[in-house]
C-alpha positions in Angstrom: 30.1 2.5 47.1 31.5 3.0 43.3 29.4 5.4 41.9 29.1 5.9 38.0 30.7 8.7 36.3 29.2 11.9 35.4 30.1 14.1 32.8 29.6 17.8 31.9 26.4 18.3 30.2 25.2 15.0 31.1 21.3 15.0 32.5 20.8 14.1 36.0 18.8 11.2 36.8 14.9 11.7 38.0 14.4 11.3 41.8 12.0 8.6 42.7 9.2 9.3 45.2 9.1 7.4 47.8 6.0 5.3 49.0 5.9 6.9 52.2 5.8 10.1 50.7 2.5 8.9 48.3 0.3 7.5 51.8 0.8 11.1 53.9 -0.8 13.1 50.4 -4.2 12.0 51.7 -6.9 12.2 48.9 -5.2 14.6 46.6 -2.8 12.2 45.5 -2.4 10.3 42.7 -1.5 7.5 43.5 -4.0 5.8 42.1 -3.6 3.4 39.3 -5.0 5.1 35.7 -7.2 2.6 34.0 -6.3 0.7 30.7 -7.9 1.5 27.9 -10.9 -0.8 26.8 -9.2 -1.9 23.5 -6.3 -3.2 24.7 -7.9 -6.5 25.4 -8.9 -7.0 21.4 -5.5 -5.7 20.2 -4.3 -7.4 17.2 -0.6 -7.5 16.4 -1.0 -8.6 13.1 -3.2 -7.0 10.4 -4.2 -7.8 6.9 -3.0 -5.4 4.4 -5.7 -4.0 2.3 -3.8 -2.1 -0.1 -0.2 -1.8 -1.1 0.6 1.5 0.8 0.0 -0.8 4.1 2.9 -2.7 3.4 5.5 -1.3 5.9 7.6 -2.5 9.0 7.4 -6.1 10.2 5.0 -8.6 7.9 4.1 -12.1 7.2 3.9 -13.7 3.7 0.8 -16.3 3.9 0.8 -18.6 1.0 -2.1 -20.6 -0.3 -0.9 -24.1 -0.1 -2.4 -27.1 0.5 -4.0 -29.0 2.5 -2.6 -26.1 4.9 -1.4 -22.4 4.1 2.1 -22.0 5.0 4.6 -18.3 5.1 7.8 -17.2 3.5 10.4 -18.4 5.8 14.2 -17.5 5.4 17.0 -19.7 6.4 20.3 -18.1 8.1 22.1 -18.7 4.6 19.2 -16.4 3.2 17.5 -18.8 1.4 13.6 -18.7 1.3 11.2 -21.5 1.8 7.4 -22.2 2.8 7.1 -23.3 6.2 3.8 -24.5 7.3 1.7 -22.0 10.5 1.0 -23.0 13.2 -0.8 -20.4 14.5 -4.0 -20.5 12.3 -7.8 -20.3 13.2 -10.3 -22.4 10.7 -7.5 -22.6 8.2 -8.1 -18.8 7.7 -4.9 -17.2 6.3 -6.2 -13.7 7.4 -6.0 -15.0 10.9 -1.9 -16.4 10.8 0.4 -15.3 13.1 4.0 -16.3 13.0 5.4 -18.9 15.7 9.0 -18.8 14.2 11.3 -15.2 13.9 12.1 -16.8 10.2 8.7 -16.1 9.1 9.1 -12.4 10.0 9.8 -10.0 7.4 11.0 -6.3 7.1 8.9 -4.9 4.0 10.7 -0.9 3.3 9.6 1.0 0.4 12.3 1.5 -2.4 12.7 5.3 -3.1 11.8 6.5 -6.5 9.9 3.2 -6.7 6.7 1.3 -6.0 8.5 -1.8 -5.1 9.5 -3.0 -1.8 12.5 -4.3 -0.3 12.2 -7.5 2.5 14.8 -8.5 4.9 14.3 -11.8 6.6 15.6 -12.2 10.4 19.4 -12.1 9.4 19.0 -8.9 7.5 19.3 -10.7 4.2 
């Protein structure tokens, strides 16, 4: 069997236990599976933004159109549109989450500034 090279000053590799190994412990082991915690069942992904300073990483631009809201989409040549969500409760723009990469945006702060600077999914 080929086995990968290994350099000097490269980190070895962890050794996995084996399951045999876990059962003859006894009651000391743990080898029991740690609980999740409570609130991962009502994570949200997506947040409102409540103030300006919130405005970082990945977000969604809702706009208030009508008879639906639709979000600030971005084609491949970079050019922005509306496209219409899908993923809406009760019309509520607060709770919109995007169904298409092109209505992601990556909001970083200019330096010096208080503006912003958004990349769609092509980095444009």
């Amino acid at each position: 069997m080929v086995k990968p090279l290994i350099f000097k000053g490269d980190k070895k590799p962890k050794k996995r236990k084996r399951a045999e190994a876990l059962e003859g412990d006894g009651p000391s082991s743990s080898s029991a599976p740690k609980p999740m915690p409570e609130d991962s069942e009502n994570d949200d992904s997506w947040v409102s933004a409540d103030a300006a300073t919130d405005v970082a990483g990945p977000v969604m631009i809702v706009l208030p159109t009508l008879p639906n809201p639709s979000a600030l989409a971005c084609d491949a040549n970079g050019i922005a549109f509306a496209l219409e969500v899908e993923n809406i409760v009760d019309n509520n723009p607060a709770s919109a989450e995007p169904h298409d990469v092109r209505q992601v945006w990556v909001a970083n702060k200019v330096a010096g500034m208080e503006g912003f600077r958004l990349r769609g999914e092509n980095g444009k």
